[in-house]
C-alpha positions in Angstrom: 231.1 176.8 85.0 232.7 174.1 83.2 233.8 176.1 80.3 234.7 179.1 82.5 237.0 176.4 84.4 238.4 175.1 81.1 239.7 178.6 79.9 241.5 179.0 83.4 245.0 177.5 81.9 244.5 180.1 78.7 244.0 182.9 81.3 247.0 182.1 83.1 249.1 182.0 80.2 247.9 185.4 79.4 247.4 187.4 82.5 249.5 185.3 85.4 252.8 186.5 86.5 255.3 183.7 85.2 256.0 183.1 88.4 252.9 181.4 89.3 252.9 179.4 86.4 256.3 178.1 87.2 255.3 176.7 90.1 252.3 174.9 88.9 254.8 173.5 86.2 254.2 171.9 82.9 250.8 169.9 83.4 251.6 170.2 87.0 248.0 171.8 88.9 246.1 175.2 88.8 244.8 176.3 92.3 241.6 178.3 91.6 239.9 180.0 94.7 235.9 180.1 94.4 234.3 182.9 96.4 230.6 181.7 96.7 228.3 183.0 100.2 228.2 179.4 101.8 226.4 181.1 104.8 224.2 183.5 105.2 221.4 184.9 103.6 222.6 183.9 100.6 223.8 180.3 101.0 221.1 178.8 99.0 223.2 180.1 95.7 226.7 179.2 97.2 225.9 175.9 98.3 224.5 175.0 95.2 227.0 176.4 93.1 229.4 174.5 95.3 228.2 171.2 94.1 228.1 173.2 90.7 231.5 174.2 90.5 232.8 170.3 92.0 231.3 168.7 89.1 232.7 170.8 86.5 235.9 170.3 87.9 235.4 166.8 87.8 234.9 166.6 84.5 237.6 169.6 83.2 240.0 167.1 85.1 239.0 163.9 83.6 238.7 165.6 79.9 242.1 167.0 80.3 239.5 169.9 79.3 242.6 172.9 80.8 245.7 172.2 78.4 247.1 169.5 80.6 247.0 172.0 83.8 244.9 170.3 86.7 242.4 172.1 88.1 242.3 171.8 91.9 239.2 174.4 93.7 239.4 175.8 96.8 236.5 177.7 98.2 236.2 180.8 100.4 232.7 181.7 102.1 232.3 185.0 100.5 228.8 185.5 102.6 227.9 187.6 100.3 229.1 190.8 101.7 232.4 192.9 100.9 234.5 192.6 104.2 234.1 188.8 104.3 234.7 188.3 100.3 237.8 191.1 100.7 239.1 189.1 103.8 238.3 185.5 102.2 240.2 186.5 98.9 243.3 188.1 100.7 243.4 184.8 102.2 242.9 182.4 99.5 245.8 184.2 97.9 248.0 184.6 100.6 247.3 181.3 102.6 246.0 178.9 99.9 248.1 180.4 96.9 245.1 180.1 94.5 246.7 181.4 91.1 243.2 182.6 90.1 240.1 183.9 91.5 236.3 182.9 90.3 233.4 184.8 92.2 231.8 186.4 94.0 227.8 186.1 93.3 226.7 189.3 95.2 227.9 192.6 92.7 229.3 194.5 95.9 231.5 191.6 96.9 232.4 191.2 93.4 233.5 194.4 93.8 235.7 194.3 97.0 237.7 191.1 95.4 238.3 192.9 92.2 239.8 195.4 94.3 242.0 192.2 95.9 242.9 190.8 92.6 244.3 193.6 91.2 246.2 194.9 94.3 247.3 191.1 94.4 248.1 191.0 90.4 245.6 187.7 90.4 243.5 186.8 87.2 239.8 187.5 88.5 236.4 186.0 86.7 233.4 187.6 87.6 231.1 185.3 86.5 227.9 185.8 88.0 227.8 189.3 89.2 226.1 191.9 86.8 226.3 195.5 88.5 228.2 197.8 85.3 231.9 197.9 85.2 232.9 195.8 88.4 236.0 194.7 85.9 236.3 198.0 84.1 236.9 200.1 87.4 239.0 197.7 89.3 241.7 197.1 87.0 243.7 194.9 84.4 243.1 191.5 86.5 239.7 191.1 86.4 237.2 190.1 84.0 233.4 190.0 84.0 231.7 187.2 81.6 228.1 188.0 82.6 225.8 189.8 81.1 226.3 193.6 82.5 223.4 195.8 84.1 223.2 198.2 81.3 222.8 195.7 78.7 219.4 193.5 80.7 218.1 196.9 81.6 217.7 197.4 77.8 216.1 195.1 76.8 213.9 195.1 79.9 212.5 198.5 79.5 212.1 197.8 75.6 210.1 194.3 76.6 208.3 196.3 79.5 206.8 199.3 76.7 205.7 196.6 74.6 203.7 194.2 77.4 202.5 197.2 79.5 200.6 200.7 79.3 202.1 202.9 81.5 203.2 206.4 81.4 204.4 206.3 84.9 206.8 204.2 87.1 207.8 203.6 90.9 211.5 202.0 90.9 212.4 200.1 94.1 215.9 199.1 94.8 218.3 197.7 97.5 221.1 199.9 98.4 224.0 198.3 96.8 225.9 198.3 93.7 223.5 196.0 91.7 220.6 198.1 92.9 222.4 201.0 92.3 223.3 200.3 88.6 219.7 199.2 87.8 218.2 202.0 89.1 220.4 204.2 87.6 220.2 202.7 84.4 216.1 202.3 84.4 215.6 206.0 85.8 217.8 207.1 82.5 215.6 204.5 80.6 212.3 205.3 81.5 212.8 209.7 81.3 214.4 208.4 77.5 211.1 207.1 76.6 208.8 210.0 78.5 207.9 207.9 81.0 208.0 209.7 84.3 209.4 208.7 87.7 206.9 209.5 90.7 209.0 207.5 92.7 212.3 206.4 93.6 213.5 204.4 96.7 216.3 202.6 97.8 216.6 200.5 100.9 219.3 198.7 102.5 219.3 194.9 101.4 219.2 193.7 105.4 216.3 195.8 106.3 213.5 193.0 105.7 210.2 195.3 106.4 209.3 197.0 103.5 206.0 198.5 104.1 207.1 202.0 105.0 208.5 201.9 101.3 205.3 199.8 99.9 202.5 202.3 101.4 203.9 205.4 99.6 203.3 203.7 96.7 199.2 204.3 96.2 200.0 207.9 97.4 202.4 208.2 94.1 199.4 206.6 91.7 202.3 204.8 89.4 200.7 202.4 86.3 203.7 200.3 87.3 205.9 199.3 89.9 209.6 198.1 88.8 211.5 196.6 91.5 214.9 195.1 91.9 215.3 193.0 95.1 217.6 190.1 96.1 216.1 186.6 96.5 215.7 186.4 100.2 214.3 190.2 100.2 211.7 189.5 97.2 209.5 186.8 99.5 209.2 189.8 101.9 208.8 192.2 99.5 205.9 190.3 97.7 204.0 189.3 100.9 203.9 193.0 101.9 203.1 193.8 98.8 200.3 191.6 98.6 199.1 192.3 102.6 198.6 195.8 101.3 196.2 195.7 99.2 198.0 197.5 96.1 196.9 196.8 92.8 199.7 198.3 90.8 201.1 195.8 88.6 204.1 194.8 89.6 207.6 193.9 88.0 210.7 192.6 89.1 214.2 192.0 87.6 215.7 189.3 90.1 214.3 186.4 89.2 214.5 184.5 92.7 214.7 180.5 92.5 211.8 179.0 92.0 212.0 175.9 95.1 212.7 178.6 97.2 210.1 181.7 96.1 207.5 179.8 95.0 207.0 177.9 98.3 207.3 180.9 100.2 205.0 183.5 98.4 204.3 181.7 95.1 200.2 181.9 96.0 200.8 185.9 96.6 202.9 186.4 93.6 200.1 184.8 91.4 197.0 187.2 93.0 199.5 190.5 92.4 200.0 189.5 89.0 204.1 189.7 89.7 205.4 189.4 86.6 209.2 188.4 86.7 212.0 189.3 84.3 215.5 186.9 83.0 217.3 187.6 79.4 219.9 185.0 78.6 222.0 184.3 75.9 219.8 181.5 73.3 221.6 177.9 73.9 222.1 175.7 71.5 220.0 173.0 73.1 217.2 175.6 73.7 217.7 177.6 70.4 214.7 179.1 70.7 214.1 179.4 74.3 210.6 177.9 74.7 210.8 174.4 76.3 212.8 176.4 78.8 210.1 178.3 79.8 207.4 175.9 79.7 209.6 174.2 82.5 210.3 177.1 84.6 206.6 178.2 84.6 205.7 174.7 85.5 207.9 174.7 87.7 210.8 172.7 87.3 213.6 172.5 84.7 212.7 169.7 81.8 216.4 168.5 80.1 217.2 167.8 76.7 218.7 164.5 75.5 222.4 165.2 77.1 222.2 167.8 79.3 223.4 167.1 82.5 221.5 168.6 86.0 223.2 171.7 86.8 221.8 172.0 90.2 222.8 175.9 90.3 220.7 176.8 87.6 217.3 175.5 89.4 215.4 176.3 86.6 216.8 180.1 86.0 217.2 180.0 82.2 214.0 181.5 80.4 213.4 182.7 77.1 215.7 186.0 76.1 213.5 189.0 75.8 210.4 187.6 77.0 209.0 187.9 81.0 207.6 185.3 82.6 204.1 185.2 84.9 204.1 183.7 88.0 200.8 182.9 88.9 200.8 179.9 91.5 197.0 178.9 92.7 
């Protein structure tokens, strides 16, 4: 967050109309508008990131980190849903008169405030979101720093032929553009390398009872289940999953935060054998990768000599191109 709030001057320079920069003046102050869901299902990622995105303001400010700009944040509560992140956005623009957009963490959001920024001619940065071509499709204005869809799918289904024997999946998704995009993606995948698809279900991200989807699973005898669910939907998922009975092993590609899934369903996880997926870029405090997953499995996040708690990570950064077990007794 830090250094995506210490490019924001070079961004403007490059992509704001001159009139904006005219009135935040020569080292005069940036308004930036932070789209994060602060309620709602969601709200354990925005809150977090709130305090996330505070400190690395804090310190872009007291660096003089932005080209003598100051950065001033003002937040919208994005809920994670398109209306409220389209509505929040229109207003942050036209109320607040943010000269630059950061957010929003769900990909459909993300999606509906590309849509604002470039209507609105405002520099966007997609920085969390991941469902292919949110930027690409909306526009000149907006930019997306994450890794894309297409790209983690990769390497997952390359990492999944080498840990597993299967010649058949089930692929689960939620009904929205980042379940959308990995299922798309993994269907293509998995039919590349022969592996056929004996089932393939979506199912809208609010509707929180899953078994109707989970019991046609033993009926489609798959050697693996793939599954792409959002945080609050993967406790549910993995309880009913468990209730069942199935034996299918069972992977996932949202990795939900540990404090949160682990208390929940962490036991359940462990007697399924859910096996969870996250590639990142290699850091250079964790070159590597492994003390970072020692940490996560155990639990918690251990830091290296300097790094400062980033209390939206929670522990999220694990070794690139390697799953992780979750296995809680």
């Amino acid at each position: 967050m830090k250094c995506h709030l210490a490019a924001l001057a070079g961004a403007l320079l490059l992509a704001a109309p001159s009139a904006a920069l005219a009135q935040a003046g020569s080292k005069g102050a940036v308004r930036v508008g932070v789209l994060l869901p602060l309620t709602g299902n969601t709200a354990w990622a925005g809150k977090t990131n709130r305090i996330a995105a505070a400190i690395a303001a804090e310190e872009v400010n007291a660096q003089d980190l932005a080209g003598g700009y100051r950065i001033e944040l003002v937040f919208g509560d994005s809920q994670c849903e398109p209306r409220p992140a389209h509505d929040q956005a229109q207003r942050l623009i036209s109320q607040e008169k943010v000269q630059f957009l950061i957010g929003e963490w769900c990909s459909s959001a993300s999606v509906a405030v590309a849509q604002v920024a470039n209507d609105e001619k405002v520099p966007l940065l997609v920085n969390i979101s991941t469902a292919d071509q949110i930027a690409g499709d909306a526009g000149p204005y907006a930019f997306q720093s994450s890794m894309q869809n297409r790209y983690s799918q990769q390497r997952e289904a390359s990492q999944l032929e080498k840990d597993f024997k299967f010649e058949s999946v089930a692929i689960i998704v939620e009904n929205n553009d980042f379940g959308l995009t990995f299922r798309k993606n993994m269907v293509a995948l998995m039919e590349k390398a022969g592996k056929k698809v004996v089932l393939d279900v979506t199912q809208d991200r609010n509707d929180t009872n899953w078994y109707a989807t989970i019991t046609r699973i033993p009926a489609s005898k798959p050697d693996l289940v793939i599954v792409s669910i959002s945080a609050v939907q993967a406790a549910n998922f993995v309880k009913q999953y468990a209730e069942a009975g199935i034996t299918t092993p069972l992977f996932s590609d949202y990795p939900p935060p540990p404090r949160i899934f682990e208390r929940q369903v962490g036991m359940q996880a462990g007697r399924i054998g859910l096996v969870r997926a996250a590639f990142f870029v290699k850091s250079k405090l964790y070159p590597d990768g492994r003390a970072v997953v020692r940490s996560c499995t155990a639990g918690r996040r251990e830091r290296a000599p300097g790094d400062r708690p980033d209390p939206s990570r929670d522990g999220h950064r694990r070794h690139p191109g390697r799953a992780e077990c979750c296995s809680r007794t």
